[in-house]
C-alpha positions in Angstrom: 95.2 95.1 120.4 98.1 93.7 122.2 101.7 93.1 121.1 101.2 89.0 119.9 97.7 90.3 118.4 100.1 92.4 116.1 103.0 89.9 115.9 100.6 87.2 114.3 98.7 90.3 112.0 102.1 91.1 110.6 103.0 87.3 110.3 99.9 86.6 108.1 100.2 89.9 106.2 104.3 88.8 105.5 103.3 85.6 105.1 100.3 85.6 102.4 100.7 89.0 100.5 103.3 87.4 97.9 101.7 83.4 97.6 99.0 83.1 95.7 96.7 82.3 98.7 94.8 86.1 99.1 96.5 88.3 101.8 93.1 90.0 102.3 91.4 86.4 103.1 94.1 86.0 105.3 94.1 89.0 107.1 90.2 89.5 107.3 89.8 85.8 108.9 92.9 86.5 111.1 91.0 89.6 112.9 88.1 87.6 113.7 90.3 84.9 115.2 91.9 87.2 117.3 88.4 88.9 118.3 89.4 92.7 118.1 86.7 94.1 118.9 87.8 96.7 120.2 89.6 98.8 118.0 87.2 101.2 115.6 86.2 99.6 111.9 88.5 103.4 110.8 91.5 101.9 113.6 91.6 98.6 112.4 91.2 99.9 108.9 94.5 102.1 109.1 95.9 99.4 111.2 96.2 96.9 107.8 96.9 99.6 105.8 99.9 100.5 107.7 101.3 97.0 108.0 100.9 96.7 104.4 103.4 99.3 103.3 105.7 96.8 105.0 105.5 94.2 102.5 105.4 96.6 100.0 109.1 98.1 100.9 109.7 94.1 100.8 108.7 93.5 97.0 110.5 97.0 96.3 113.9 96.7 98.0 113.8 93.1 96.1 113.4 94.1 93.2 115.4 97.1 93.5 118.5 96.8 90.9 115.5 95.6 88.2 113.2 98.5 89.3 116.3 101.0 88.6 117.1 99.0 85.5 113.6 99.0 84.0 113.2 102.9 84.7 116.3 104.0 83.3 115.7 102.0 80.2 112.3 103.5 79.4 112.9 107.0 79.8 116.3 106.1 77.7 113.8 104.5 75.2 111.7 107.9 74.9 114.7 110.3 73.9 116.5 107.7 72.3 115.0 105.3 69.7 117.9 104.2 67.6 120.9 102.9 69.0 119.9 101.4 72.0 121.2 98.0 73.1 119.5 94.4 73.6 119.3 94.9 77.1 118.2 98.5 76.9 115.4 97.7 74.4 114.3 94.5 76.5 113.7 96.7 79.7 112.6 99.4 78.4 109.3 96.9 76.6 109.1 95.4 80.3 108.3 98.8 81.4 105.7 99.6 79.0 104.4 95.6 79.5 104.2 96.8 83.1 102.2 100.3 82.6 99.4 98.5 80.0 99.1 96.1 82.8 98.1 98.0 85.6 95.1 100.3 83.6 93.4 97.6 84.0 93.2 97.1 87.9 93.5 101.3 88.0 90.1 101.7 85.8 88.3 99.1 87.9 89.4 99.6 91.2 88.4 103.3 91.1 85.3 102.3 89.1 83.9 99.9 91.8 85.7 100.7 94.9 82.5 101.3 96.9 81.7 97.7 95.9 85.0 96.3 96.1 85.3 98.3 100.5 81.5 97.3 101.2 79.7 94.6 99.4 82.5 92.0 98.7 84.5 92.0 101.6 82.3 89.0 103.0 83.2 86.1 104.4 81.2 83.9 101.9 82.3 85.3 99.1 86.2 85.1 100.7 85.4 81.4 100.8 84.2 80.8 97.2 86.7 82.9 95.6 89.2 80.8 97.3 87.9 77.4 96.1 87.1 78.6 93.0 90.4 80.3 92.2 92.2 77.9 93.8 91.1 75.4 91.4 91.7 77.1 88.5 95.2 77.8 90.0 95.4 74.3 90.0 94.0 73.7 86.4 96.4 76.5 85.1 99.5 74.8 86.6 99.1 71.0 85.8 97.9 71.7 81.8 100.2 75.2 81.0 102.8 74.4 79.0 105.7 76.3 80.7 107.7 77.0 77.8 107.7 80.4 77.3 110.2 83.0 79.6 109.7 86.7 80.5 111.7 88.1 77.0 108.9 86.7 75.4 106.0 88.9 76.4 103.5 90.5 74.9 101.6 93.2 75.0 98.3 91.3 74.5 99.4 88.9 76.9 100.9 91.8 80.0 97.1 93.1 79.1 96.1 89.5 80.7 98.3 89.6 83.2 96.6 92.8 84.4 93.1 91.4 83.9 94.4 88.9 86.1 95.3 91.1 88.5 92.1 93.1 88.9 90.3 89.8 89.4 92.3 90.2 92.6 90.0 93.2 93.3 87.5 90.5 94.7 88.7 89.1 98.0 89.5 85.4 98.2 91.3 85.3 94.9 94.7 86.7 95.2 96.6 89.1 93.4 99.2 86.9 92.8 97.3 84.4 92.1 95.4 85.7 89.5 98.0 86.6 87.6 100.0 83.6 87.5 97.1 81.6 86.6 96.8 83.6 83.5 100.3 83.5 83.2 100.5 80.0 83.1 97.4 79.0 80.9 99.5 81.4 78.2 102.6 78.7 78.4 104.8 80.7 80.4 107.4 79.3 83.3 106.2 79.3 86.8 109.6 81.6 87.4 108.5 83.9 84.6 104.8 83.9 86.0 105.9 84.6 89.4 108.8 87.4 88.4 106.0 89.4 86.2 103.3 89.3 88.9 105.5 90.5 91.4 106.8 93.7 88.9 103.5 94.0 87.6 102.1 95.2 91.4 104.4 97.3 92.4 102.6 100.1 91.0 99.5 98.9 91.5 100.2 97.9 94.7 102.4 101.1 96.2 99.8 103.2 95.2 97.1 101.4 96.5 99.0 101.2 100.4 99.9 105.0 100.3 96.3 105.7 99.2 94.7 103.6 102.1 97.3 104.7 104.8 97.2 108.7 103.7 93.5 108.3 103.8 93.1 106.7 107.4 95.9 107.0 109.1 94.6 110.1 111.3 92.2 107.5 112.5 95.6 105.5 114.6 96.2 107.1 118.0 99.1 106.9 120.2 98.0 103.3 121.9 97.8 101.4 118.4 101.4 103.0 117.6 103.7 100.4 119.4 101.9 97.6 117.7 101.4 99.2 114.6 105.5 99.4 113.8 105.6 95.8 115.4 103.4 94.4 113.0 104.9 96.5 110.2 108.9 95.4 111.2 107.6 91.8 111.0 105.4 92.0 107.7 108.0 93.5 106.1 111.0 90.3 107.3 108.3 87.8 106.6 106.9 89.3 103.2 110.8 89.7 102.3 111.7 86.1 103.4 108.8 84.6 101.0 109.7 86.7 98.3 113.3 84.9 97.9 111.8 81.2 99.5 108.9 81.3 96.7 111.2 82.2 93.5 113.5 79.9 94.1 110.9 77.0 95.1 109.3 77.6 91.7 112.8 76.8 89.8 111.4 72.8 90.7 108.4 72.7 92.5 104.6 73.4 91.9 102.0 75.5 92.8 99.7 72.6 93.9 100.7 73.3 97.6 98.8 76.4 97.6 95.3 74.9 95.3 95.4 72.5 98.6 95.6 75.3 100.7 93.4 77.3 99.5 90.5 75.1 99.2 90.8 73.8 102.8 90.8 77.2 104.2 88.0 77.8 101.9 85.7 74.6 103.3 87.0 75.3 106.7 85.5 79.3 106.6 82.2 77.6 105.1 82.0 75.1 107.7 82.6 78.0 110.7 80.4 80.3 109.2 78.0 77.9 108.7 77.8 76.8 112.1 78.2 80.5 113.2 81.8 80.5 114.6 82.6 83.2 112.3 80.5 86.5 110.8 80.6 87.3 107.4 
């Protein structure tokens, strides 16, 4: 792996990890593009584990001052019942919205992660997942009704969120695009969508990275590690710039940009791996 082999890893990582296009798809069809071949299946594996703590720091150091907030809130919330102030009370239900929603991608992911590493990280099914999700991305966004705002949430309905977000165990449908979609078939805002998906994986997603990189990263030698912190620097500007682009996008526009994507990328991957220009 060279240094633009890394440059455009850590572009695509930065660039799809927070839109609700599938950063694994992504990634995956961006290391057959760039035939690397010769790095180790354990090499490359650490490799995209690595880069991906970049966008993590991205989402975090965003969402910083609300990650603080939240915290302080719910522990406030445990010792303190009575007393506690709008604010307080509010944050400290975001935090518990937040916890019932990742059990669900936590039970399954551990449940199925043989499948999930092995079976479904195939082209074909990449494809699908992308068309099909993509569509009902679309669906989600032209009939939700948009009316309801982040105070307003549920338990029941952070429960779907997280249900939407262990769909995004299957490659080709997107974290963040799962949960939006179920977000916005529920009525809420595309900003109130977008804000809860992005809180809602931090945990899921932080845990995740520093479980993949502490399990592989013995496997990156001295030659990947120039590259390696290249593509991690550049994930982490990219995946930070498309954090603050995409929020404030959503105060007017829609996520039918994306659907489009999404479903050419998906026909375009079924057309090369039909005519053998890709490997599943």
């Amino acid at each position: 792996m060279n240094l633009f082999d890394a440059l455009v890893l850590g572009i695509v990582q930065g660039l799809t990890e927070f839109l609700p296009i599938s950063s694994s798809a992504h990634v995956q069809i961006a290391q057959q593009l760039l035939n690397l071949g010769e790095l180790s299946k354990p090499q490359l594996t650490a490799f995209i584990a690595t880069i991906q703590l970049g966008t993590e720091t991205a989402v975090v150091i965003y969402f910083w001052k609300d990650i603080v907030r939240i915290i302080k809130s719910f522990f406030t919330s445990l010792f303190r019942r009575s007393d506690l102030t709008t604010e307080v009370s509010r944050d400290a239900k975001l935090g518990w919205l937040i916890i019932w929603g990742t059990v669900p991608v936590v039970v399954l992911g551990l449940a199925f992660s043989g499948i999930i590493e092995n079976q479904l990280r195939n082209l074909w099914i990449i494809a699908f997942s992308l068309i099909i999700f993509g569509i009902v991305l679309g669906v989600a966004d032209r009939y939700g009704k948009r009316t309801k705002s982040i105070e307003q949430l549920t338990t029941k309905h952070g429960i779907l969120f997280g249900l939407g977000q262990a769909l995004a165990l299957i490659p080709g449908v997107s974290r963040s695009g799962g949960t939006i979609s179920v977000g916005l078939f529920l009525g809420y805002s595309r900003q109130a969508a977008a804000r809860y998906s992005f809180l809602l994986a931090i945990p899921a997603v932080i845990a995740s990275g520093l479980y993949q990189f502490l399990k592989t990263y013995s496997d990156l030698d001295s030659s990947l590690l120039a590259t390696t912190i290249l593509a991690t620097v550049v994930s982490f500007a990219v995946g930070y710039s498309v954090i603050v682009v995409l929020l404030r996008y959503l105060n007017r526009g829609s996520f039918m940009p994306f659907v489009i994507w999404r479903v050419f990328v998906g026909i375009a991957l079924i057309v090369l791996l039909s005519s053998n220009q890709l490997v599943a």
